[in-house]
C-alpha positions in Angstrom: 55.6 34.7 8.6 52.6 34.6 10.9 53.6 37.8 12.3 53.2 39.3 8.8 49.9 37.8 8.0 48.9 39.2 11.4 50.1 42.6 10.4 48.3 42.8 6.9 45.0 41.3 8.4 45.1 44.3 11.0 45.9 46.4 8.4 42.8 45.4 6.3 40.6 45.6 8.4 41.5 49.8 9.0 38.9 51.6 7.2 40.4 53.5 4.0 43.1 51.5 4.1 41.8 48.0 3.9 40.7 48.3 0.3 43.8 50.2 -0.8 45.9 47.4 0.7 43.3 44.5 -1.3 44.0 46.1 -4.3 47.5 45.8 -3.7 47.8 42.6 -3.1 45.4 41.8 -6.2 48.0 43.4 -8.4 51.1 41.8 -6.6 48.8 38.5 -7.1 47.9 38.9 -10.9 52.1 40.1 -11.7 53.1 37.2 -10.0 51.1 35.3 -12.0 52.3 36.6 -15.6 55.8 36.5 -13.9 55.3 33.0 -13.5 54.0 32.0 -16.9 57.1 33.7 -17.9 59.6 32.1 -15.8 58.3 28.6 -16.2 56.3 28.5 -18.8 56.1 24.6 -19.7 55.1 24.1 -16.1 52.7 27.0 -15.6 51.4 27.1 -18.8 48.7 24.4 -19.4 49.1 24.4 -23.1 52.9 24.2 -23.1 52.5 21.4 -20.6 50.5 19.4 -21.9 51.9 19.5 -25.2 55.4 18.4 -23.7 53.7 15.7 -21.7 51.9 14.3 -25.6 55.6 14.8 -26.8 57.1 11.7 -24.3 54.5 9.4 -25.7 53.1 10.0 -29.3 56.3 8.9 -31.1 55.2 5.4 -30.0 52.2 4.9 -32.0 52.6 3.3 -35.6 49.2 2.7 -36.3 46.0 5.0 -37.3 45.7 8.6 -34.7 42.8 10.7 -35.3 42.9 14.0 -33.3 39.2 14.5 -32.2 37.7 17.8 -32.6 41.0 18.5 -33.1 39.9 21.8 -35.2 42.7 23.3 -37.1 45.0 20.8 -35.6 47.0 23.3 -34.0 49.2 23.1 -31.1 49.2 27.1 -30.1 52.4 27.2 -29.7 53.2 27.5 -33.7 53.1 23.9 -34.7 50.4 21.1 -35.3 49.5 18.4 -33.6 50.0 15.6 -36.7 54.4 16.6 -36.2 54.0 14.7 -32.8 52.9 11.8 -34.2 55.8 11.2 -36.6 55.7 7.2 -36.7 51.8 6.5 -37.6 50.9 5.6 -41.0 47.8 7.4 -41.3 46.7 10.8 -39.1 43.1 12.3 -39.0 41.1 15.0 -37.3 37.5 14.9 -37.2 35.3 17.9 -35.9 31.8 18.9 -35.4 29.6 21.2 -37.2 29.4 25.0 -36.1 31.8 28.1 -36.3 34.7 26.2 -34.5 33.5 23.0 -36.4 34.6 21.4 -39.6 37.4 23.3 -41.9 37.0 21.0 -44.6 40.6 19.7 -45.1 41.8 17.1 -46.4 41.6 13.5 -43.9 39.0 15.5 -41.9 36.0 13.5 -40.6 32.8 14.6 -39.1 32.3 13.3 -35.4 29.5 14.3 -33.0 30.7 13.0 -29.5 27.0 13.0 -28.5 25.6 11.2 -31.2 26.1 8.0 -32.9 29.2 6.8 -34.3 29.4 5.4 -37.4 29.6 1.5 -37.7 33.0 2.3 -40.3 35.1 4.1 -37.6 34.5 1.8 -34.6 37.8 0.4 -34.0 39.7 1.8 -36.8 42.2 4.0 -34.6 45.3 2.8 -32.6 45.2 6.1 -30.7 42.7 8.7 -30.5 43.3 11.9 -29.1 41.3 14.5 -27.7 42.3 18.5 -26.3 40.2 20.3 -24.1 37.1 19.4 -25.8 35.3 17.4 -22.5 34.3 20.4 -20.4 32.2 21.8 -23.6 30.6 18.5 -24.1 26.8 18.3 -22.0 26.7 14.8 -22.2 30.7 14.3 -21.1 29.9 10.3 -20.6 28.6 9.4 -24.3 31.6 11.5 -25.3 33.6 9.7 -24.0 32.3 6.3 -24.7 32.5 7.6 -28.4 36.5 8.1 -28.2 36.6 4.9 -26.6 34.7 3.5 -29.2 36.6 4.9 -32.4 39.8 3.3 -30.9 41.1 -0.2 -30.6 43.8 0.6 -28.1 44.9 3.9 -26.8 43.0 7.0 -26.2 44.6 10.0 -24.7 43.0 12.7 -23.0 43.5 16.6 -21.8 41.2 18.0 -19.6 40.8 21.2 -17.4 40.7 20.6 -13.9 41.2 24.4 -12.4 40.6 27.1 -15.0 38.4 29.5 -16.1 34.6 29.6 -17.0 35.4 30.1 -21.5 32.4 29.3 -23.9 31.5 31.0 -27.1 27.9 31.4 -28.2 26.6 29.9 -30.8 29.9 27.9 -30.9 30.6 25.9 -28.0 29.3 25.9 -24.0 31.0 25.3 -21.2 30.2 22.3 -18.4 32.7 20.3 -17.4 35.7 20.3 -14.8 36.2 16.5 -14.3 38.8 15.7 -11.3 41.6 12.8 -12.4 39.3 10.8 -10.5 36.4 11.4 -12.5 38.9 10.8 -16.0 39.9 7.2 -14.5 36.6 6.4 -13.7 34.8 7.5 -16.7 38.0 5.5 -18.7 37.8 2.4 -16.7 33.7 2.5 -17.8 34.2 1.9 -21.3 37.2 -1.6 -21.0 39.9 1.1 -20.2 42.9 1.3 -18.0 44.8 4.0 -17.1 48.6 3.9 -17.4 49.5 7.0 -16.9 48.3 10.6 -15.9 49.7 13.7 -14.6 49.0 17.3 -14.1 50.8 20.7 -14.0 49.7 20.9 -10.8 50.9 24.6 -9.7 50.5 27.7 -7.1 49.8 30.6 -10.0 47.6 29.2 -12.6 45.1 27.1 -14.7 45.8 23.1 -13.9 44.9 20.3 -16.8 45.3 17.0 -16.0 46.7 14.4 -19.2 46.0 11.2 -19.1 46.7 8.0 -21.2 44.3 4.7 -21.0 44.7 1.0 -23.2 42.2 -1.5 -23.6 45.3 -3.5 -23.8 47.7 -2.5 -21.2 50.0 -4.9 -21.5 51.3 -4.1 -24.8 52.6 -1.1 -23.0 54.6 -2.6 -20.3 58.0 -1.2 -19.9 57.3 1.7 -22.5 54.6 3.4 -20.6 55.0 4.1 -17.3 52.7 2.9 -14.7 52.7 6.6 -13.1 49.4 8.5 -11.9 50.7 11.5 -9.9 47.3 13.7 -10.2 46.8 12.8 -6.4 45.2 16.0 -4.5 45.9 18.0 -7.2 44.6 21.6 -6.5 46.2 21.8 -3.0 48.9 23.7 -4.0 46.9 26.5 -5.6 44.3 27.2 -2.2 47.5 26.5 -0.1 46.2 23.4 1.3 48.5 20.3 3.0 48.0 17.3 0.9 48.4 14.8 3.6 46.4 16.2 5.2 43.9 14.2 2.9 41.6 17.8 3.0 37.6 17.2 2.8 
């Protein structure tokens, strides 16, 4: 293998030939890639990850959910998010103003994660979930003191960790790529602990991390699993050793 990478550093280097020989490998690079998201698509595939990962846990919950700028309340995979919660007795999404803001349906609530929340819906949810709304939040520490806040035991949490710079203007920005680190400490903050997280830590593609905190942990002894796996997640995508313990 060394004597490979030896051969197609030489090679790129050549004048004429170097750039033919990048753009190959660019195009090998990107097919792998769609290849990949093919082949293993619930690993690769952030969305179809994560969603599997809510799967495991959100038959548990029996009280109040609320899906937090949940939007539509779809999954994107052809389903919605209120099917994985098939044991609570009462499901909400709230949602900001704006273009991607509130749809006015039924059991939807207005929430501004940077703003005050209303004395009525402190406390008033078992579990509150939130997608890949973090990185477009400025202010990504009231927001989540606000989901902290709106529950009175469980909040659950999806956040990029590697993926691309997406905003829409007038609509949304973008901020945010919080490590797992960053998640547990900004949990532990507002009387949270974390039980579990994860990530689709992978060689080919975007990386989210999922995580699930309690400020009562131990009503979820033997049903949750004390796992956090996020580690040195990104090593596999620049190649790097992780015990090596990279700085």
């Amino acid at each position: 293998m060394k004597l490979f990478q030896t051969l197609i550093v030489a090679l790129i280097r050549l004048p004429w030939i170097g750039n033919g020989i990048v753009a190959l490998l660019s195009m090998v690079k990107r097919q792998t890639i769609e290849i990949m998201k093919r082949a293993r698509k619930d690993q690769v595939r952030p969305r179809n990850w994560s969603n599997a990962e809510l799967r495991k846990f959100a038959p548990l919950y029996t009280g109040k959910a609320i899906n937090v700028s949940g939007w539509k309340d779809e999954d994107q995979t052809g389903g919605r998010y209120r099917a994985y919660f098939p044991n609570v007795n009462g499901y909400f999404i709230s949602n900001f103003k704006g273009e991607r803001g509130q749809q006015e349906n039924e059991g939807e609530l207005f929430i501004d994660l940077t703003g005050g929340l209303a004395d009525e819906l402190r406390g008033q949810f078992q579990v509150v979930f939130n997608h890949t709304t973090l990185e477009h939040v400025y202010d990504i520490s009231k927001a989540v003191a606000n989901l902290c806040a709106l529950s009175q035991d469980t909040v659950i949490l999806v956040t990029p960790f590697l993926q691309q710079v997406h905003y829409e203007p007038g609509a949304y920005g973008d901020y945010w790529r919080p490590t797992p680190m960053c998640v547990r400490k900004l949990l532990e903050e507002n009387g949270f602990e974390v039980l579990y997280q994860s990530t689709n830590d992978n060689d080919w593609y975007i990386v989210y991390v999922f995580t699930i905190a309690s400020r009562q942990p131990g009503n979820w002894q033997g049903r949750i699993p004390g796992s956090i796996t996020s580690g040195f997640t990104g090593c596999r995508l620049f190649g790097i050793n992780a015990e090596s313990n990279p700085s």
